[in-house]
N, C-alpha and C positions, 0 to 999 in steps of 0.2 A: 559880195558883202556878207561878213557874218553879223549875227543877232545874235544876241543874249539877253535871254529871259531872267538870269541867274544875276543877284542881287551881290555877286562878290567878283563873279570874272566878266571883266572887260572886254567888248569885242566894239566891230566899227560903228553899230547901234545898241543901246542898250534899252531896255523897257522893263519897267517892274509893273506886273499885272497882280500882287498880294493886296486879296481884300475886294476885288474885284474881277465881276467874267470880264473874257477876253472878247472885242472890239473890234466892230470892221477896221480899223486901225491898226490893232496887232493882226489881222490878217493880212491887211496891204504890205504890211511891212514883212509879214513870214514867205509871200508870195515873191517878193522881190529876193530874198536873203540866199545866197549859197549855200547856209548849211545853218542853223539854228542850235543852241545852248539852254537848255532849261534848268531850272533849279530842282535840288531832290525833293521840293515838296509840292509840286508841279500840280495842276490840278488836271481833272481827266479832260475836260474842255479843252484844256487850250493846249494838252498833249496831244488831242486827236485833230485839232486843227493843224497843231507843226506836223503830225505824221499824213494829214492828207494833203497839205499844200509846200512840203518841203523833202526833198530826197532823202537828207542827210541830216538829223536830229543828235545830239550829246547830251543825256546820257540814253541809251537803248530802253525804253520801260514797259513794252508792249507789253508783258506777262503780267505786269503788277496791275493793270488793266480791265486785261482777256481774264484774266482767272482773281477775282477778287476776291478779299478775306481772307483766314486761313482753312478754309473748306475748298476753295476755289486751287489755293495751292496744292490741297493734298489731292485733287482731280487733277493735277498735274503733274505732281511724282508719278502719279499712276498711267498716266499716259509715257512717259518717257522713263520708266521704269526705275526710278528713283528708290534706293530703298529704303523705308521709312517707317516706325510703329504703324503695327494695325489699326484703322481708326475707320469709326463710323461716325457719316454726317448726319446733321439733321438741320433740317430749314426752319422748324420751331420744335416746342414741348410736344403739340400736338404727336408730332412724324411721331416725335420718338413715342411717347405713349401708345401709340398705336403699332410699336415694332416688338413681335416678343422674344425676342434673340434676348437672353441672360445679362448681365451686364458681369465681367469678371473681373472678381478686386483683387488686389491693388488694381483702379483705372486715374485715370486724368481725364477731368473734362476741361475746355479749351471753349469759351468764349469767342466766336467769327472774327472776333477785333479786340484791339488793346495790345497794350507791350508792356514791358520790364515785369514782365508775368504778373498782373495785377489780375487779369480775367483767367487763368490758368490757376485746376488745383485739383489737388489731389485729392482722392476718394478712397478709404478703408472699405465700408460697409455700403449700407445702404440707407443709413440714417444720414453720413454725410453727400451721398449721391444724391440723395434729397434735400439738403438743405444746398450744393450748388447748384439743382434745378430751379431750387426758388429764386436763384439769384438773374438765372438766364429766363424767368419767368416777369420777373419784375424789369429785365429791358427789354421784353419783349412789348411793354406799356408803353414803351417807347419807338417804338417798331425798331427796334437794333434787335433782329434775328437772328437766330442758328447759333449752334454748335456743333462739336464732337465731342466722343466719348473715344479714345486713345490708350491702347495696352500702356502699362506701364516695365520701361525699362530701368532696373536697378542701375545707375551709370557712376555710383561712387562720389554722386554728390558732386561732377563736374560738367562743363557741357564746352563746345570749344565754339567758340565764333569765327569765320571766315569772311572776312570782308572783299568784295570787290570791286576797285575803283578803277574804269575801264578794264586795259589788262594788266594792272595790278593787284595781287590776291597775297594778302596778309593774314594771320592768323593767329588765334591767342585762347587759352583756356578761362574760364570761370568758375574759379574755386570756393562753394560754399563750405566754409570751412565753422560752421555752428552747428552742431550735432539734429540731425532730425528735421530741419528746417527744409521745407521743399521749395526748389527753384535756384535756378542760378544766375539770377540777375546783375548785374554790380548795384542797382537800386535798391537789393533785397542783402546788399551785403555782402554778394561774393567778389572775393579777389584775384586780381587777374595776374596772370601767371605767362613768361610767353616762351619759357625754352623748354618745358616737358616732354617728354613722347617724340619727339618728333617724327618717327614714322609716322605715329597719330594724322600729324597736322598735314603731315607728305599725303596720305589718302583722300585726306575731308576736303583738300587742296584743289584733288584730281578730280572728285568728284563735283565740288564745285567750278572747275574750270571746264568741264565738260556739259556741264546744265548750262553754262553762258554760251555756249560754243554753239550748242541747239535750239536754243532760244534769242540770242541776242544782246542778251541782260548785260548790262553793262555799269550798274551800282546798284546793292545792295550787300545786306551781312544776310550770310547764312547762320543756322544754329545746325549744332551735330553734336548727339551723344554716340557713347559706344556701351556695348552690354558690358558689365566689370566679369562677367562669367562667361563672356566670351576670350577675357584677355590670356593669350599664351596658348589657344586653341586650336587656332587658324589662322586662315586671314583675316587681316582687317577688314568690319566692314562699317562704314560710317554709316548711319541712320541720322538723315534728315528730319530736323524738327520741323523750319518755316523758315521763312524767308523773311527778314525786317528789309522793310523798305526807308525805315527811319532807322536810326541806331546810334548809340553814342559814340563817343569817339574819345572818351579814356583809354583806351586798348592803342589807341591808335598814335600815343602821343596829345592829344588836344585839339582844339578846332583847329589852329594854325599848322598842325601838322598834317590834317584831316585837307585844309586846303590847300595846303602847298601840292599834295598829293594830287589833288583833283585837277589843278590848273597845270601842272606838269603833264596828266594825261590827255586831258581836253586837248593842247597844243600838241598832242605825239596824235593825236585823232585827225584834228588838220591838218595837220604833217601830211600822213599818209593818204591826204585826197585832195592833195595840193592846196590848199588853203593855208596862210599865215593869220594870224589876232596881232591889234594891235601891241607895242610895248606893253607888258603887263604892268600896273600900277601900285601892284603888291609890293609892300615896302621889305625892300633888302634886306635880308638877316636877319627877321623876327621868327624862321623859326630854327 
């Protein structure tokens, strides 16, 4: 019997637990299931239920887990030798007030949490180092702690997104194309661009098919910049920003392109562990 927690692919039970923890009910049921489906915004409950009472879980998400935030990530490049800007953490204002290592500008300080770079920013001096402290000081009222302070790499204003949906890894650049403007969001503006460099994209590809390879991971986008003074030097080397575990899917085509993708994989996943889903119910031809 498959189960699906995931609110768009059909399998021989389905259960939407949004809004709600998960129920000796979805447990009888994960217990029973051959292989379980959860959706990408899954919550850590009732992922660590499918992962202790079920073999076989779609999509892989231990890491986003075990190593939480984007502090938790960068203690995980570091174990697996990821290469990535220099970057120090901090659990609050305190740590850091109390570390006297110089702080060197141009930096970026990086907020534990948030996306489309809203909690990310960059730092000249030291007058703006202190006014994004105060901003990591006033959530911290909130108990949402920690940051980083992160070298800042010159990368020409673009940054390349790697997505990957099981084993499929696609990829596409983000062009801020506004003079001076930091960040390359598509929510901040930049546009996306998908045939450039392609060596580029051949590298950040590699490097991201080898982080899933070792870990498991099995959806998420990657961010990668690369130094613009490194280009024509050597080798490529991609540098790892973080890991979105949410991410849009403009790059991608659209939701429906985004899902056609994911239910094509999901069923190459049963595929390969002898398992079939029922007919899917996704209407022919929309995308």
């Amino acid at each position: 019997m498959i189960l699906s927690f995931h609110p768009i692919i059909e399998a021989d039970q389905n259960i939407i637990v949004a809004g709600r923890q998960p129920d000796d009910s979805d447990l009888r049921a994960i217990e029973q299931a051959d292989a379980v489906i959860v959706s990408q915004g899954c919550s850590e409950a009732l992922y660590r239920m499918v992962r202790q009472n079920c073999n076989y879980v779609f999509p892989n998400l231990d890491v986003r887990f075990d190593y939480p935030g984007k502090s938790g990530q960068i203690d995980l490049f570091g174990q697996l030798g990821i290469a990535h800007p220099k970057t120090r953490s901090f659990a609050s204002l305190s740590a850091f007030e109390q570390d006297p290592t110089p702080v060197v500008f141009p930096a970026v300080v990086k907020l534990d949490w948030g996306g489309q770079g809203e909690t990310v920013f960059k730092v000249t001096d030291s007058r703006e180092l202190a006014e994004a402290l105060e901003r990591a000081a006033a959530f911290e009222l909130s108990d949402q702690r920690g940051f980083m302070i992160q070298q800042y790499i010159p990368c020409g204003q673009r940054s390349l997104r790697v997505v990957v949906i099981g084993t499929r890894i696609l990829s596409y650049w983000r062009l801020q194309r506004i003079s001076g403007r930091f960040g390359t969001s598509v929510a901040g503006g930049a546009d996306i661009v998908h045939r450039a460099d392609p060596e580029y994209q051949d590298a950040a590809r590699a490097v991201a098919r080898n982080f899933c390879a070792q870990t498991g991971l099995q959806l998420a986008g990657f961010d990668f910049i690369f130094s613009k003074h490194d280009r024509g030097t050597g080798p490529i080397e991609p540098l790892m920003l973080e890991i979105n575990y949410y991410f849009g899917r403009v790059g991608l085509g659209g939701s429906d392109a985004y899902y056609r993708i994911l239910e094509e994989q999901v069923d190459k996943w049963l595929a390969g562990l002898g398992f079939n889903r029922p007919d899917s119910l996704w209407p022919a031809g929309r995308v």
